[in-house]
TORDOZA-507906 format. One record per residue (C-alpha): x, y, z. Coordinates in steps of 0.25 Angstrom, whole numbers, padded with zeros to 4 digits, always signed. Layout:
<recs>
XYZ;...
</recs>
This chain:
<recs>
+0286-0157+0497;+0294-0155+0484;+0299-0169+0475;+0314-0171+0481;+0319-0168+0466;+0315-0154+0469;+0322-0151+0482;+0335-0144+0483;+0348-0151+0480;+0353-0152+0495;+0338-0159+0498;+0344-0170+0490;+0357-0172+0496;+0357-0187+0501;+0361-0190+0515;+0371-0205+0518;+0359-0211+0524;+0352-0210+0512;+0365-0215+0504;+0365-0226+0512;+0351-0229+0514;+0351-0229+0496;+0364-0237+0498;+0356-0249+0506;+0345-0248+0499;+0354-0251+0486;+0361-0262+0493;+0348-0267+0496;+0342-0266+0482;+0356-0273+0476;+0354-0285+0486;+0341-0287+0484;+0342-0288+0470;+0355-0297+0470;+0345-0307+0479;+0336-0306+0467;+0347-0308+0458;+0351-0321+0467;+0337-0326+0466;+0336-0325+0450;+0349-0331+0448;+0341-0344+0454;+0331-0344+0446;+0332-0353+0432;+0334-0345+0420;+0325-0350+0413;+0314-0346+0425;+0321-0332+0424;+0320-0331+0410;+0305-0334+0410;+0301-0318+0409;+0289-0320+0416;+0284-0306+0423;+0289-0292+0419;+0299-0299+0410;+0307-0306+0422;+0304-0319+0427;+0312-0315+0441;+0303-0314+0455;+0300-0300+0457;+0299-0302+0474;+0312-0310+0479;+0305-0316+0491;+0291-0321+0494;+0284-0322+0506;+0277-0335+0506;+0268-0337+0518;+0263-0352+0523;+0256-0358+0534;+0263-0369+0542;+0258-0380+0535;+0265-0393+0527;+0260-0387+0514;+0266-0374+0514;+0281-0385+0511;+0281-0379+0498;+0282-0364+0502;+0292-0367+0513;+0301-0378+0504;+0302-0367+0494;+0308-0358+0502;+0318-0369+0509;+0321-0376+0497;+0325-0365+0490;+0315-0366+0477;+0311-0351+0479;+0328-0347+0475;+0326-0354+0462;+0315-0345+0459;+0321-0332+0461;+0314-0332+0476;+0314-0332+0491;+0302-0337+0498;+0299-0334+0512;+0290-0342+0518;+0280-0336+0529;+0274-0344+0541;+0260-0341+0542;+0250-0341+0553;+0237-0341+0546;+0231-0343+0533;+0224-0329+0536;+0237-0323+0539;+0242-0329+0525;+0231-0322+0519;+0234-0308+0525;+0244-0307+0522;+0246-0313+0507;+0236-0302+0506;+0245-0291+0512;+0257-0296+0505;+0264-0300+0517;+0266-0313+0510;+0268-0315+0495;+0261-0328+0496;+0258-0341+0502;+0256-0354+0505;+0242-0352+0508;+0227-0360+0506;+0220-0359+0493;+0210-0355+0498;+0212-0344+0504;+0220-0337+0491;+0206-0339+0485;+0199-0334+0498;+0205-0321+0498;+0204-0320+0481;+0189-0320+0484;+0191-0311+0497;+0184-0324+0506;+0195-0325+0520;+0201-0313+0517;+0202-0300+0509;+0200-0301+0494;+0214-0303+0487;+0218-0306+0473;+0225-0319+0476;+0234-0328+0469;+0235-0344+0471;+0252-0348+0464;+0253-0362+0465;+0246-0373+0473;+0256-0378+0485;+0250-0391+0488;+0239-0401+0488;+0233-0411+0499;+0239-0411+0514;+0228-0405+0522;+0218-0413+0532;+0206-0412+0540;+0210-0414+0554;+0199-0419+0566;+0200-0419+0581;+0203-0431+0587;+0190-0427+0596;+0183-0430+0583;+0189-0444+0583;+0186-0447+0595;+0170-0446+0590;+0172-0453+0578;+0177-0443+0568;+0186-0446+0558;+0182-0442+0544;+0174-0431+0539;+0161-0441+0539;+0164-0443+0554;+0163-0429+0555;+0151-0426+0547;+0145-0437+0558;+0149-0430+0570;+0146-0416+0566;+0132-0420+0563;+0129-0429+0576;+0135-0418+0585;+0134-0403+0580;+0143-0395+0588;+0155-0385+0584;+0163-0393+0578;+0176-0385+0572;+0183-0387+0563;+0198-0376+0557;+0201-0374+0544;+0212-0365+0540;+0207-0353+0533;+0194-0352+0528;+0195-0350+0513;+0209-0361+0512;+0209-0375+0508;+0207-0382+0523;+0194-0374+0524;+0192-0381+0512;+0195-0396+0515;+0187-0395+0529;+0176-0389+0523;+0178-0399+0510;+0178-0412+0517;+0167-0408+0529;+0157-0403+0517;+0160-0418+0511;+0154-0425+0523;+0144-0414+0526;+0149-0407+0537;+0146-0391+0533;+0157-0384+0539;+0150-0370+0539;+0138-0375+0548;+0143-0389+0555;+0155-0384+0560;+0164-0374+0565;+0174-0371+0556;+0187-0362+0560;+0200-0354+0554;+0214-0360+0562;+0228-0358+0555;+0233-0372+0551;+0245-0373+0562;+0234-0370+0574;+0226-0381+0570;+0231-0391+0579;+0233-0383+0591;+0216-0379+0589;+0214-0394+0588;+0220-0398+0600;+0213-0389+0609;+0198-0393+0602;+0198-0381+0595;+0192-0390+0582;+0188-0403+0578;+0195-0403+0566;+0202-0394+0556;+0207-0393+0541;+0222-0389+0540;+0234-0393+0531;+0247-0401+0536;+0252-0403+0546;+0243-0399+0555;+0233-0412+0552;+0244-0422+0554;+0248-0413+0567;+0235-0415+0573;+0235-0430+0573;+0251-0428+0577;+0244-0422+0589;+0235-0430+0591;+0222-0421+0591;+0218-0425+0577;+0216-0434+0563;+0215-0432+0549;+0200-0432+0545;+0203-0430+0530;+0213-0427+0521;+0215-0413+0511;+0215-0421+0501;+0204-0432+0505;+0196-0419+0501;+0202-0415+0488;+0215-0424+0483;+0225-0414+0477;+0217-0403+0483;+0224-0389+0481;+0228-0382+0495;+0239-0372+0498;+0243-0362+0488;+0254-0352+0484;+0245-0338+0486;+0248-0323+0484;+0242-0312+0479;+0237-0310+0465;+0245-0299+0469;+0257-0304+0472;+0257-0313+0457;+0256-0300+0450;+0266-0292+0455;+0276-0304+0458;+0274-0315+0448;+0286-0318+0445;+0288-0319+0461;+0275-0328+0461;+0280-0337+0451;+0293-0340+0457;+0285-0344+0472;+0278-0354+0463;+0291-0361+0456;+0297-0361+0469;+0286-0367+0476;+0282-0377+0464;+0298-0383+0466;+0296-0383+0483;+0282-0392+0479;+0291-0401+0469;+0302-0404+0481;+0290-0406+0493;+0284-0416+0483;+0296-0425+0481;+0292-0434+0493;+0308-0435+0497;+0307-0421+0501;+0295-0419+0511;+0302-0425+0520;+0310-0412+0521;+0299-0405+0518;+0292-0408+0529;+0305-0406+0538;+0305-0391+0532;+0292-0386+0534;+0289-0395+0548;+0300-0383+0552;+0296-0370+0560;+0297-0362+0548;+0286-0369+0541;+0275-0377+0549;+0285-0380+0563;+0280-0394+0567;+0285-0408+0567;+0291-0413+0555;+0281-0426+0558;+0269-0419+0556;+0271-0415+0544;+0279-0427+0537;+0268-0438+0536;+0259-0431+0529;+0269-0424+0521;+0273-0437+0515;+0257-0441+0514;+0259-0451+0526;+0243-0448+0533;+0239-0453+0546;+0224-0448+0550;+0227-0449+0564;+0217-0458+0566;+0223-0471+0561;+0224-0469+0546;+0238-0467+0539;+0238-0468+0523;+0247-0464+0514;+0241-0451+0506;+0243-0449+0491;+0239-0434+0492;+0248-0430+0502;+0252-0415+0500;+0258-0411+0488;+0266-0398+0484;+0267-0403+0470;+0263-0416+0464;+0269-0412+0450;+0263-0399+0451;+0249-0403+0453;+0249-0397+0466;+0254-0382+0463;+0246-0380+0449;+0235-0369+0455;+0222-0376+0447;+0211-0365+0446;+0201-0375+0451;+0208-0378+0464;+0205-0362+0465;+0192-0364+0462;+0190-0374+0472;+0192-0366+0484;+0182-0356+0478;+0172-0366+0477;+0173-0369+0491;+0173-0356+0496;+0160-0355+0491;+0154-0367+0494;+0157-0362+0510;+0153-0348+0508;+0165-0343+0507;+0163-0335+0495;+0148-0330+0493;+0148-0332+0478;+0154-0342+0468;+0167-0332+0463;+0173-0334+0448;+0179-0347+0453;+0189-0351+0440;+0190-0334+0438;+0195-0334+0453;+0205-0344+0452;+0210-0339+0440;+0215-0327+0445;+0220-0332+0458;+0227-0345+0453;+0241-0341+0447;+0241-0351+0436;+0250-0344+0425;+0260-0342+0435;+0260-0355+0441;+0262-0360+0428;+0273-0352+0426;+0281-0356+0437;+0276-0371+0435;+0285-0371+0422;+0297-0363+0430;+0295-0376+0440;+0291-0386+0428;+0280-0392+0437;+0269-0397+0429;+0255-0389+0426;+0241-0396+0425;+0233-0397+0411;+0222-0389+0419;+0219-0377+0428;+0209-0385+0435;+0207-0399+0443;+0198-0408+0447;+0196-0415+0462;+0186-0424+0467;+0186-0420+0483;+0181-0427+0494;+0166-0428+0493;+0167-0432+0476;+0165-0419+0472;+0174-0416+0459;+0181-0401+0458;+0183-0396+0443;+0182-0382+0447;+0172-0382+0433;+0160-0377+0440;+0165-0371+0454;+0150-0365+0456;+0143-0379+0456;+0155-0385+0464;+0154-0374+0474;+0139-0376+0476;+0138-0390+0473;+0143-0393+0489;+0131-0399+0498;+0140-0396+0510;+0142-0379+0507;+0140-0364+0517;
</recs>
């Protein structure tokens, strides 16, 4: 076939549809850039004047995709996007309901979404190609801290279970399938379960039955004894005991105060050929946690994603806990200092490389990963931390002195991430 700019004259004689089709498609091209040019004019100057990528500063993608699972701590995703935070930043997030963490990670894989709300451990998962398959991975900011819980049957109550020592007991005198749901194997409820029965030496590889279920079927699995108990966030603990077919064994953050659980995650990917975009879904995000953090507003808060865009049950499920008012179920109510946080004067959002590190540790320790990987060299690359930074001065939140933390969990042991390998293979309770 020749190039067209060999054919005859009359071969290039344009036809009206093809004049109209150009005349759409400029009309088109003209609106387009007007909306961008309508998002900018939001945008501080002094964020526009920043020069950051390519010598502009401005979004390169206009909207974003941002997939969530119905849960209490996907509030900062959807308060972005309703509260408007994401104009000031020259963008439109679209939040996406989600059915499962595994269909979150498919398709932040494909591209289907440009990021998440999504476990921590399952961005590391797939970096190391453990729960899915190997991806250059990127974590953006930290979304929240504390808020999960470890949920028992009431039928575990009723033989004298009630804390995780009760049920080292019980598992011991009476070997059965006991069964126990976490959300996705690699993520952070994985992690807690596992965490706090290793404490009281239950191995959850060879006691028990451990099984995948997505957070919001939890509930309906319990009721019809699918389980004896399960790990999930909020609301779907304090839904059980609103039911009636469950209590509240332990706190998340019995297990690790503070501890680091849902992130913002793309692709490595996505951050090198939108970092602009990238930076602005972290500014925009970083002002939603400021607002879900003044006490005043979770009220509201708890309204808005209580609605069947977002996690569709009722506003007094989620309320209680929101506010850090707990009832066990059992007959315990206190008032909990490490309720969940979306900022806490930007302690929460800083991506430390040693929470990273963290997770990597424990996929080891559980057979997860075969060998010890490059633990800091890992998070490293997968922890955005000059671009959080960048958008933690656009936002003015406050940054750490270090890159790394330190935690006393439940059973007294002190995470540094200084000497992961020991850590990793210092556990009695391992695979």
């Amino acid at each position: 076939m020749r190039n067209p700019v060999d054919q005859p004259a009359d071969n290039l004689l344009v036809s009206p549809l093809e004049i109209d089709t150009s005349k759409r498609d400029f009309m088109k091209k003209t609106a387009t850039l007007s909306a961008a040019a309508a998002l900018m004019s939001l945008v501080p100057p002094g964020v526009r004047s920043g020069a950051w990528a390519a010598g502009s500063d401005a979004p390169e993608k206009l909207e974003v995709k941002i997939g969530f699972i119905p849960l209490t701590d996907c509030a900062s995703v959807a308060i972005a996007a309703e509260k408007g935070f994401d104009k000031k930043y020259g963008i439109k997030i679209i939040p996406s309901k989600e059915a499962s963490w595994a269909g979150v990670r498919d398709k932040l894989s494909n591209g289907e979404l440009d990021a998440a709300h999504v476990l921590y451990g399952l961005i590391y998962g797939l970096q190391l190609g453990v729960g899915g398959p190997k991806k250059d991975m990127a974590v953006l900011m930290n979304l929240n801290n504390n808020g999960q819980a470890i949920t028992l049957n009431n039928q575990l109550k009723a033989k004298g279970v009630t804390d995780g020592p009760g049920l080292a007991k019980l598992v011991k005198a009476e070997p059965k399938e006991w069964t126990f749901a976490q959300t996705f194997p690699t993520g952070t409820h994985a992690m807690w379960l596992y965490y706090w029965m290793g404490t009281y030496g239950i191995n959850p590889f060879q006691d028990v039955k451990v099984i995948t279920v997505p957070p919001p079927q939890m509930v309906a699995n319990m009721r019809v004894d699918k389980m004896d108990g399960y790990c999930v966030g909020e609301p779907w603990n304090a839904r059980a005991i609103y039911d009636k077919i469950g209590f509240t064994a332990a706190t998340s953050q019995d297990i690790w105060t503070d501890h680091p659980e849902k992130v913002l995650g793309t692709t490595l990917e996505f951050v090198q050929k939108y970092p602009n975009t990238a930076r602005a879904m972290v500014a925009a995000i970083l002002d939603a946690s400021k607002y879900i953090d003044v006490m005043t507003n979770r009220p509201e808060v708890g309204k808005i994603i209580a609605g069947k865009s977002y996690v569709n049950t009722e506003y007094d499920v989620i309320e209680d806990r929101m506010q850090g008012n707990y009832d066990n179920g059992i007959g315990k109510k206190w008032k909990d200092a490490n309720y969940m946080k979306f900022f806490n004067d930007g302690a929460v959002n800083f991506p430390y490389l040693s929470d990273g590190m963290w997770f990597l540790t424990q996929h080891k320790r559980w057979g997860l990963l075969k060998d010890h990987p490059d633990y800091l060299g890992v998070a490293k690359k997968v922890n955005q931390i000059a671009l959080y930074k960048e958008a933690a001065a656009m936002t003015k939140t406050p940054l750490p002195k270090s890159e790394m933390r330190t935690s006393k969990l439940i059973d007294g042991v002190v995470w540094d991430g200084k000497n992961p390998k020991a850590y990793a293979d210092g556990f009695k309770v391992k695979a």
